[in-house]
N, C-alpha and C positions, 0 to 999 in steps of 0.2 A: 706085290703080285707080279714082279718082273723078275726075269732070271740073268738080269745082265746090272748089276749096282755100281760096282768100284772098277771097272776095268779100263784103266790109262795107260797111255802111253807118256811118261816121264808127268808133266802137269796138265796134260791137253789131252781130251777125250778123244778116243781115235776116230768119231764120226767126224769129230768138225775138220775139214779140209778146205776150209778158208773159201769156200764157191759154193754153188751151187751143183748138186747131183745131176750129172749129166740126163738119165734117164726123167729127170723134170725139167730140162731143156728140152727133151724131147716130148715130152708134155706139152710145154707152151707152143713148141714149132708146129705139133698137131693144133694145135687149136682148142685144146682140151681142157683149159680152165674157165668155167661158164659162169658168171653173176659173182657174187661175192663168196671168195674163198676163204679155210678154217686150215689152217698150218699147225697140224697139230702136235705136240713136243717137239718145236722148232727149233731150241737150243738154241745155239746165238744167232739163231737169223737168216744165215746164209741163201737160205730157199725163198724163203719171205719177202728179203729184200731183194734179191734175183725178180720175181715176177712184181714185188711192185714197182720195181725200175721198169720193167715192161707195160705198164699200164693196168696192171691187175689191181682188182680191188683184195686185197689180202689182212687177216687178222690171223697174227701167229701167237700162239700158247704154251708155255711150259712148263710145269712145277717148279723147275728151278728159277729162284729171282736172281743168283748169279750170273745164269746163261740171259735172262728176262734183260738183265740190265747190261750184259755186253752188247747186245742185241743194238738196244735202246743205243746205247753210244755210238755202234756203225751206222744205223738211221741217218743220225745228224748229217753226215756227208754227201746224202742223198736226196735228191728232189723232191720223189715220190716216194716216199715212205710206207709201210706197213705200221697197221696199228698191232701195238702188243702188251699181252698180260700175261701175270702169271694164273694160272688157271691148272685144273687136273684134269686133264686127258677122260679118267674118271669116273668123273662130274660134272660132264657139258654143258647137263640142263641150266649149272648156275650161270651159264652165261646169258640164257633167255633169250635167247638170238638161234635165226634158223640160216644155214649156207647153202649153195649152190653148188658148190665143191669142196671135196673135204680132203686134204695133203697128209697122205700119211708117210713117212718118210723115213722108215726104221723103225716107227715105235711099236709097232703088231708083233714084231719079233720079237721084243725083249718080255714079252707077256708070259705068266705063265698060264696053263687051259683055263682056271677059275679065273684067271685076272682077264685072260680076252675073251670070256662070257658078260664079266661086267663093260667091258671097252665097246662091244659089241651095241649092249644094250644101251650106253653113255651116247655112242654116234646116232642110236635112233633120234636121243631128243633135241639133235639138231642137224637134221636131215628131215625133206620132206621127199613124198614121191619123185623118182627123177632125178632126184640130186646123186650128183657122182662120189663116187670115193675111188682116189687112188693110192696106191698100194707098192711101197718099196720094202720088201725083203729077203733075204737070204733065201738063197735056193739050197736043198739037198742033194744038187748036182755034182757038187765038188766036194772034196776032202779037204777040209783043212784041222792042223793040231792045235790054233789058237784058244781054244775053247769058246767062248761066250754065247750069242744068241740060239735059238732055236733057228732049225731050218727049215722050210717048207716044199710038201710038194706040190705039184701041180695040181694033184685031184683034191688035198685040202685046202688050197685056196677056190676050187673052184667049189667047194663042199664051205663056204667060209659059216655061214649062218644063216638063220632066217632073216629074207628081209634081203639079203644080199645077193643081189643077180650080175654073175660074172659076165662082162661083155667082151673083156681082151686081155689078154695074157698073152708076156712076151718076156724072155731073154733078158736079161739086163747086167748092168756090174755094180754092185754095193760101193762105190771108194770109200776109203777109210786109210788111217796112217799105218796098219795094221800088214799091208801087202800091197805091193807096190801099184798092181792092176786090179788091184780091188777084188771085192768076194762076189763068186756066183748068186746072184738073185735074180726076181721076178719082178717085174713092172706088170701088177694086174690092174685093171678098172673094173668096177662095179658100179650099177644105178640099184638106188635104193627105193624098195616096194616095190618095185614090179617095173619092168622097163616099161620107162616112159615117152614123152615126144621129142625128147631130147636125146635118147638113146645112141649108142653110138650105131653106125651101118656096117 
């Protein structure tokens, strides 16, 4: 259900850029990760273990046990670590656990419309009223000839789904190994069910 499977750059996937996404640095500097966070197709880490260095309580997820166990190996190095499993993006419910914030960091993009109908409905079953999801993808602002992801506009992010109430939308740059300043996207937040007391102002 994604439209983005085999696209590397020599062995190394052109998301992982050794760091964390500047646009979730600027997450954490807002103050915008609340209670226990869901890093969702976190690939080796990098964002995961970026905020549980910061104090975050974080569980990062990704089908691959490849990236699951690079992950696991930069952990070691680290104080505060991030719990991680392999899990499907999905099929949330099997994790039987509810978050406070949900990291989406790429992976809304690679969906195709049936695949983030099911994703959609996956985030419900761990997400309660209130809880945030935020949102790194590819904007249709720019041109590029690289092919891969889908790109989004602003009115269907803001149109994302039932259930999903847009609170801020902004600017952002996708980095990737792909182009040097990285690709036009959007850093959107959503609270889920209805904003709540937690809302952003």
């Amino acid at each position: 259900m994604t439209v983005l499977d085999d696209l590397d750059v020599g062995c190394v996937s052109p998301w992982e850029i050794g760091r964390a996404q500047e646009a979730v640095v600027e997450l954490l500097e807002l103050d915008l990760f609340h209670g226990r966070v869901l890093d969702v197709a976190c690939g080796t880490g990098d964002n995961a273990l970026f905020l549980a260095a910061h104090g975050v309580e974080v569980v990062g997820i990704d089908s691959s046990s490849s990236a699951i166990e690079r992950a696991k190996e930069k952990a070691i190095a680290q104080l505060r670590a991030p719990r991680l499993f392999i899990a499907d993006a999905l099929r949330l419910s099997r994790l039987n656990n509810t978050f406070d914030t949900v990291l989406d960091c790429g992976f809304l993009h690679t969906l195709t419309d049936d695949g983030r109908a099911v994703y959609l409905r996956s985030l419900g079953a761990v997400m309660t009223p209130g809880s945030f999801l935020h949102v790194l993808c590819l904007a249709d602002s720019e041109a590029f000839d690289w092919g891969g992801p889908r790109r989004f506009s602003a009115t269907e992010l803001a149109e994302l789904g039932t259930g999903f109430f847009l609170e801020d939308i902004a600017p952002a740059r996708y980095e990737n190994l792909v182009t040097e300043l990285g690709t036009a996207a959007w850093r959107a937040t959503y609270t889920f069910g209805g904003p709540g007391p937690r809302a952003l102002q």
